[in-house]
N, C-alpha and C positions, 0 to 999 in steps of 0.2 A: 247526516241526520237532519231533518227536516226541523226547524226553530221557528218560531214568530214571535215576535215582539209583544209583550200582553196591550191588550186594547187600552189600558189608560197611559201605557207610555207613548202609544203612537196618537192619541188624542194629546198630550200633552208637547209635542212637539211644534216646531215651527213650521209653519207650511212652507214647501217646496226645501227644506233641511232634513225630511223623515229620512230612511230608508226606503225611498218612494218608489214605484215605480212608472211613475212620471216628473213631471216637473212643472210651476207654473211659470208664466211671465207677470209683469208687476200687474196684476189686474186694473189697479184705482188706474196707472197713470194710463194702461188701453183707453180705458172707460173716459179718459179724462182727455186725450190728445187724438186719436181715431178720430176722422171726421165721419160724420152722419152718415155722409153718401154712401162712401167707403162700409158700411157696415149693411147698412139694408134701404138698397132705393127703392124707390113708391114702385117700382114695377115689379121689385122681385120680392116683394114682402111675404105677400101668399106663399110662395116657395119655398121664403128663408123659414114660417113656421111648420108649414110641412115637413121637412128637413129637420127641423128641430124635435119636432113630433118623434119623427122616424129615428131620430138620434135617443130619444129618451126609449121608443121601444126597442131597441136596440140592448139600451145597456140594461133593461128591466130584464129582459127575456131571455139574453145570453148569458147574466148573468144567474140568474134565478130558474125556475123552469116551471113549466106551465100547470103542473101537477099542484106543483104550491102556490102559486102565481102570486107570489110575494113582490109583487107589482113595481115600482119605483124605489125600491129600495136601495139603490144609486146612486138616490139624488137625494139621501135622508143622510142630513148632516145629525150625528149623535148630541144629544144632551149635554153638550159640552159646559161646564160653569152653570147648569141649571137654567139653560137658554126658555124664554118662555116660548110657546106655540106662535106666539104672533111674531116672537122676533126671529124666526125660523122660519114663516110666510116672507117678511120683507129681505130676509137677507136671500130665499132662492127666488122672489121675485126679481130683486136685481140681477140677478144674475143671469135671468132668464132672459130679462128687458135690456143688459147691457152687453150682452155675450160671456165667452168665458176666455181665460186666458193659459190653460189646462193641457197639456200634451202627454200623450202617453210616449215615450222614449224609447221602449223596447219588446221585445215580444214578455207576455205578462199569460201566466197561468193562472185561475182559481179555482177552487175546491169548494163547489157547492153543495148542501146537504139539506135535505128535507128532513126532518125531524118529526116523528111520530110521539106526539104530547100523551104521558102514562092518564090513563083513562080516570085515574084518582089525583093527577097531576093541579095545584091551584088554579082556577082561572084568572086572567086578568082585572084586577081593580077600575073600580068605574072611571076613573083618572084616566083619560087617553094617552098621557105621556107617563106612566107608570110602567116599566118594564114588569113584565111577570117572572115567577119563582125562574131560578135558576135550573130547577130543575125541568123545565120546558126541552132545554139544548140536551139532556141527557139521555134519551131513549135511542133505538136505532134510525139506523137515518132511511128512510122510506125512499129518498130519493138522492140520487149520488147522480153529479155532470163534475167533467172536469171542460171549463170552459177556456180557451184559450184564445189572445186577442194578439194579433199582429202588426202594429202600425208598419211595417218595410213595405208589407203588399197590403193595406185596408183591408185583412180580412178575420173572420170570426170564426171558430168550430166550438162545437158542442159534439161531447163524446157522452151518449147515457153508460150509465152502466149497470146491468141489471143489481138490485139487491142482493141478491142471493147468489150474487158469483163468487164461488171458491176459491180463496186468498191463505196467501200466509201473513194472519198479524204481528209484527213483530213482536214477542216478548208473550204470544197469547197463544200461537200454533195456528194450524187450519182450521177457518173459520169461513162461516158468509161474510160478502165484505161490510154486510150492514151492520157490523157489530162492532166495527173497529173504534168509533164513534162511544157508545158504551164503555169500550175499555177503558180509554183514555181520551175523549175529549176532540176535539178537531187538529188535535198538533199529531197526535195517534192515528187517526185516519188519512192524513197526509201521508204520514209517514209509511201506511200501508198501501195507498194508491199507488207513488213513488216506489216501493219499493217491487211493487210487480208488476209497474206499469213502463219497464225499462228506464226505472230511472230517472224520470219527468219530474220538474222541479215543479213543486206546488210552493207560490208567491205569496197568496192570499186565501182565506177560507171564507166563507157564509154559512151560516147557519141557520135556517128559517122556520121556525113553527108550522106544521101543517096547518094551523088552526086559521094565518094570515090568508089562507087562498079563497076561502069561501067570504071572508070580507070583502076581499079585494075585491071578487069579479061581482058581488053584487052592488061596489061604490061605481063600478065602472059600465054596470048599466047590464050587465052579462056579459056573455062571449057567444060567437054565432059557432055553430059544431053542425058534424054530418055525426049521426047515433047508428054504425051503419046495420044494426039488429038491435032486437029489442033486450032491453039487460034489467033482470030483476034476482032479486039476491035479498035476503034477509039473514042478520046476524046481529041476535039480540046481545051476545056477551062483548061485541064491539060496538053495540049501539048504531048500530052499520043498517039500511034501512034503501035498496039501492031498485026502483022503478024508471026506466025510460024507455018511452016509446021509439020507433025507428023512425030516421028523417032530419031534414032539417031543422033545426029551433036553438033560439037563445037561451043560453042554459044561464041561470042564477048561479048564486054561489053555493049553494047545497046539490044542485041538481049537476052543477060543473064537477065538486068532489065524489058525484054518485061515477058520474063518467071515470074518473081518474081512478077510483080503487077497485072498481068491478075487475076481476079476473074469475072469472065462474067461467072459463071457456076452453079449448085445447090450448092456450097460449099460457096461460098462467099468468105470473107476474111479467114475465115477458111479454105479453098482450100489453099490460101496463104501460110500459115505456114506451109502447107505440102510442100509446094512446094520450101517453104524456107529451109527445112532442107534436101528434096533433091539436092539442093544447098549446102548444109553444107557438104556434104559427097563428091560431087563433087570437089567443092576446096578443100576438105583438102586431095583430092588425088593430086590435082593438086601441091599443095605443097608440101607434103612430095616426089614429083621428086626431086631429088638433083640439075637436071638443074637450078631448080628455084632459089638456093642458089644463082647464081651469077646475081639475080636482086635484091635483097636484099639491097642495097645500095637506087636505086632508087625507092620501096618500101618504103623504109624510109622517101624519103624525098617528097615521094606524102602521105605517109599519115602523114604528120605534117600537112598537110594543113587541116586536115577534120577530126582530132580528138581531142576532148577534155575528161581529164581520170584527176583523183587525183591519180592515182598510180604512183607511184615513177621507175624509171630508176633501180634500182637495184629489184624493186619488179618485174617487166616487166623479168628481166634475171633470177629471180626466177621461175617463170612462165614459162619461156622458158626452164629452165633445170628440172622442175619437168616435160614436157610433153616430157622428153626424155625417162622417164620411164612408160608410160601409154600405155599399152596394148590397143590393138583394143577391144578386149572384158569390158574392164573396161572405154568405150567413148562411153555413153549414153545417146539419148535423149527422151523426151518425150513432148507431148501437153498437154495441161490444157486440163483434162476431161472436157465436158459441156454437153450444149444442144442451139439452139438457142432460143432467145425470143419466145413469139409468139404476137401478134397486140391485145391481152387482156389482154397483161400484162404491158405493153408500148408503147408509139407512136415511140421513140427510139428504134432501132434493135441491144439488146443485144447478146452478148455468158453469156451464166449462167453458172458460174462453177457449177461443181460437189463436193460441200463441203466434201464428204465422202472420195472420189478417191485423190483430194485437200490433205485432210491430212494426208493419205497412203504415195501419191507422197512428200509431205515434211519429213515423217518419213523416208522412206527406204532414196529417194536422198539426204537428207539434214539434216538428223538428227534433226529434230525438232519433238516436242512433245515425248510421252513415247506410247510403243505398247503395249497391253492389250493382254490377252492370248489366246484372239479370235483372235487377229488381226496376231499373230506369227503361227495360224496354215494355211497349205496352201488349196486353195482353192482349192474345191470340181470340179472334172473335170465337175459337173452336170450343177455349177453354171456360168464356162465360156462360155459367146457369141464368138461364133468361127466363121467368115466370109470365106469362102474358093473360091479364084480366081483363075481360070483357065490359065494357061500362056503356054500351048503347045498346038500342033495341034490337042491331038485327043482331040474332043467334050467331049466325056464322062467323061476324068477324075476327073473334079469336080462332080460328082455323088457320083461317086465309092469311094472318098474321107469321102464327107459327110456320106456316107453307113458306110464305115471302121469307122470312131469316134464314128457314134452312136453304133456300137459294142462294143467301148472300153470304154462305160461311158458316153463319151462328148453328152449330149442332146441335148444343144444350138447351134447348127448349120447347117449352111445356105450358099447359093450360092449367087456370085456376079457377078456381068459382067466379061465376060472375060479379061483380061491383055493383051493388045494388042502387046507385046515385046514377045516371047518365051526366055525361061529362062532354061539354062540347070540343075540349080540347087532350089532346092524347100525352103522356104525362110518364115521364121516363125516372122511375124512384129508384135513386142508387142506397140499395139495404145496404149495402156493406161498404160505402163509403168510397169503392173503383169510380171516382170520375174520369178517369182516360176513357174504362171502359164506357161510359154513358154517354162520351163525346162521340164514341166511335159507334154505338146505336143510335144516337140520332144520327149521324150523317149516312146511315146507310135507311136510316125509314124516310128522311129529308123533311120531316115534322118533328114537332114533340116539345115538351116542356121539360127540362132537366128539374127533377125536385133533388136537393141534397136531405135525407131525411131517411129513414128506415122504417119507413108506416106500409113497406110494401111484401111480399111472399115474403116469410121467414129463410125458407131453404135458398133464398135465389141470391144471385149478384146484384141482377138488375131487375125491376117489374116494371114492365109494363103497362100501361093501363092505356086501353084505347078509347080515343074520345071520335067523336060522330066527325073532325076532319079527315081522319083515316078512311071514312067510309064515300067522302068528296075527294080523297087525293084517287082513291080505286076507281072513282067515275072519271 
C-alpha cells in the first residue's frame, strides 16, 4: 500500500534525516570552502546561468505539466515557521548565487495532479502567501503525469495519462482514473496509479490548482504556441469562453488555458493531453530564458498559494540541481497508449489502455517489471505504423516519403492531413513511446529530429512530419 508521510511531519524534519529521496552535503561549509574559480569562471558564467536556467525548467515542467503550468514550484520552499516573503527571496537567492549542495540518490517517482477548482470553490485571499480553502486539492484531477527522474542515466519521463482512462480504484470499483483523487485524497490516487500501473511505486505527490496556470504564464510574459486550427467553444455553465485564431502567437494566461481545455474536436480529451504537452515544451523554453530567473521570487510566492506536495524543501533543490544535468535528449514524454471506448462496452466514455504498450512504457521509463528476450529485440521495421504528415508546400512530398519506406522495409504506412505550419526541419514523433523504433526511422531517412512526445497521429507508432530538408536531401 502506498503511505506518505503528512506534510507537516516531513516539513518538521531535519534536512538530509527525512525519508528523502535525496540527500544534501553541508551546504554552509561548500558555500564557505569551494573556491570561486572552481564554481563559476568569468568565462563560463553565461553557461553556468544558462544551465541553471535550463535546470530550473526542467524540474518546473517535469515536474508539473504545461496544462497547469504551475511554474517553479520546485523551488517554493513551504511556509515553514511563518517564514516571511522576503525571507524566502534571500534564502533562494543564496542558493541560486552560491550553488546547491542537493543530490538526488536514486531513481524517484511522483504523482502529479492538476486539480480542477469546484466552480463555487473560495478563491484566494488578497494575502499572496495565504494558502486557499482546502477544498481547492479536492475535485477531480484534470491532469494526471506520472513523472519519473533517474540520476544512474540523467534522464527524465513524463508518462500523461488521459483522465478518463478506466481504472480500478481501490476500495471504490471501476472508475475514470480522475476520480480516485475525489475518493480519497492523493495517497488514493497513488494508490490507484500503482496498482494498475504494474506496480510502480509512487514516492511523492503534487497537487496543483488549475487556477496557478493562467497566473503563471501571464508573470512569465506568455508562452509562444503553434494554434494549429482555429478553436472556438462556448460554455456558459463552466464559465468556459474558448476563441483562438490559427498560427503562431504568444498566448497569455487565459488564452494558454483556452488552448489547454479546448476539446471540441475528434480527439476529445485525448486531443487534450496532446495539447498539454505541447504546452510542456513551450514553457519549459519559456523558462530555461535566464530572463525568467529574476521572477523567481514572485514565482514563489504565487505558487504557495496553489500547491500542495509532501516533498520536502531540500528534496525540491535536489530536483532542481539533478535537472542541471539532464540533457534535452534524455526529457521524455509519452501518452498512455489506448483506444477509446465504444457505446457496447459502456454507457461511460472510456480511454482503454493498451495493457501490452502499458507495460513496455513502465519497463523502458520506469523500470518496472523484467523484459523477456522478445521484448529486448527491436522491432521489425514491418511491424511499425508509420503515420507520414506533410508540413511543406510541395503537395507531393508525403507520397514520395511513404514510396521511399516502403522500399526500405517499413509496410505500415500511411498519410495524414497536411501540417498546417511549414517546418524547415523533418521531425520523427514517437506517439507511443518506441524509441528503438525512431532510432531505426531516422537511420533509414538519414535526417530527422527525434521528438520524444505523442503530439503526433493518434493511430501511429511513429509520425512523421516532413520538413522542407526532405525536399533538399530528394535534390
Amino acid at each position: 500500500m502506498v503511505q506518505f508521510k503528512r506534510k507537516s511531519e516531513l516539513q518538521q524534519s531535519n534536512m538530509g534525516e527525512v525519508d528523502a529521496i535525496g540527500t544534501k552535503h553541508d551546504v554552509v561549509s561548500v558555500i564557505a570552502t569551494a573556491p570561486l574559480a572552481d564554481r563559476v569562471a568569468p568565462s563560463g558564467a553565461k553557461r553556468s546561468w544558462q544551465k541553471l536556467g535550463l535546470g530550473i525548467a526542467f524540474t518546473t515542467t517535469a515536474s508539473l505539466s504545461a496544462i497547469m503550468g504551475a511554474g517553479l514550484m520546485l523551488t517554493m520552499p513551504s511556509p515553514v515557521g511563518g517564514a516571511a516573503a522576503k525571507d524566502v527571496r534571500q534564502v533562494v537567492g543564496t542558493l541560486f548565487n552560491q550553488g546547491f549542495g542537493y543530490k538526488i540518490t536514486r531513481p524517484v517517482n511522483i504523482l502529479v495532479l492538476g486539480i480542477d477548482r469546484y466552480l463555487d470553490a473560495p478563491v484566494a485571499a488578497d494575502d499572496r502567501l495565504q494558502n486557499i480553502s482546502a477544498n481547492t486539492f479536492s475535485g477531480r484531477s484534470d491532469v494526471l503525469l506520472l513523472v519519473g527522474v533517474n540520476p544512474d542515466d540523467n534522464s527524465a519521463h513524463i508518462l500523461s495519462i488521459p483522465r478518463d482512462t478506466k481504472v480500478e480504484i481501490p476500495g471504490a470499483g471501476i472508475s475514470k482514473v480522475n476520480h480516485a483523487n475525489v475518493e480519497g485524497g492523493a495517497e488514493l490516487a497513488a494508490q490507484t496509479i500503482s496498482a494498475n500501473f504494474d506496480g510502480v511505486p509512487i514516492d511523492r505527490y503534487v497537487r496543483v490548482s488549475t487556477d496557478a496556470f493562467r497566473e503563471l504564464v501571464d508573470l512569465l510574459g506568455g508562452v509562444e504556441v503553434y494554434v494549429p486550427y482555429p478553436m472556438q467553444y462556448e460554455d456558459m455553465t463552466q464559465k468556459l469562453k474558448i476563441d483562438l485564431d490559427q498560427g503562431w502567437q504568444t498566448l497569455n494566461g487565459d488564452q494558454a488555458e483556452q488552448f489547454a481545455r479546448f476539446r471540441h474536436d475528434r480527439l476529445g480529451d485525448v486531443g487534450r493531453v496532446q495539447r498539454q504537452q505541447i504546452l510542456l515544451a513551450a514553457l519549459k523554453n519559456r523558462l530555461a530564458n535566464p530572463a525568467v530567473l529574476t521572477k523567481l521570487p514572485q514565482v514563489i510566492e504565487l505558487m504557495q498559494k496553489y500547491v500542495d506536495t509532501n516533498l520536502t524543501l531540500d528534496e525540491m533543490l535536489a530536483l532542481i540541481n539533478f535537472g542541471l544535468n539532464v540533457d534535452q535528449e534524455q526529457f521524455r514524454m509519452v501518452m498512455l497508449p489506448g483506444r477509446f471506448s465504444t457505446p457496447n462496452e459502456s454507457i461511460a466514455s472510456y480511454w482503454i489502455m493498451n495493457r501490452t504498450e502499458r507495460d513496455r512504457i513502465m519497463r523502458d521509463f520506469f523500470q518496472v517489471g523484467t523484459a523477456t528476450a522478445i521484448d529486448d529485440l527491436p522491432a521489425l521495421p514491418s511491424s511499425l505504423r508509420i503515420a507520414v504528415q506533410n508540413a511543406t508546400s510541395n503537395p507531393t512530398l508525403g507520397r514520395e516519403v511513404v514510396q521511399y519506406l516502403r522500399e526500405q522495409g517499413f509496410e505500415n504506412v500511411y498519410t495524414v492531413r497536411d501540417w498546417s505550419d511549414l517546418q524547415s526541419q523533418t521531425q520523427i514523433i514517437v506517439q507511443r513511446g518506441d524509441l528503438q523504433g525512431a532510432q531505426a526511422l531516422e537511420t533509414a531517412l538519414g535526417l530527422g529530429q527525434v521528438v520524444s512526445a505523442s503530439t503526433g497521429d493518434l493511430d501511429s507508432d511513429l509520425t512523421i512530419r516532413i520538413g522542407a530538408d526532405w525536399q533538399t536531401r530528394a535534390e
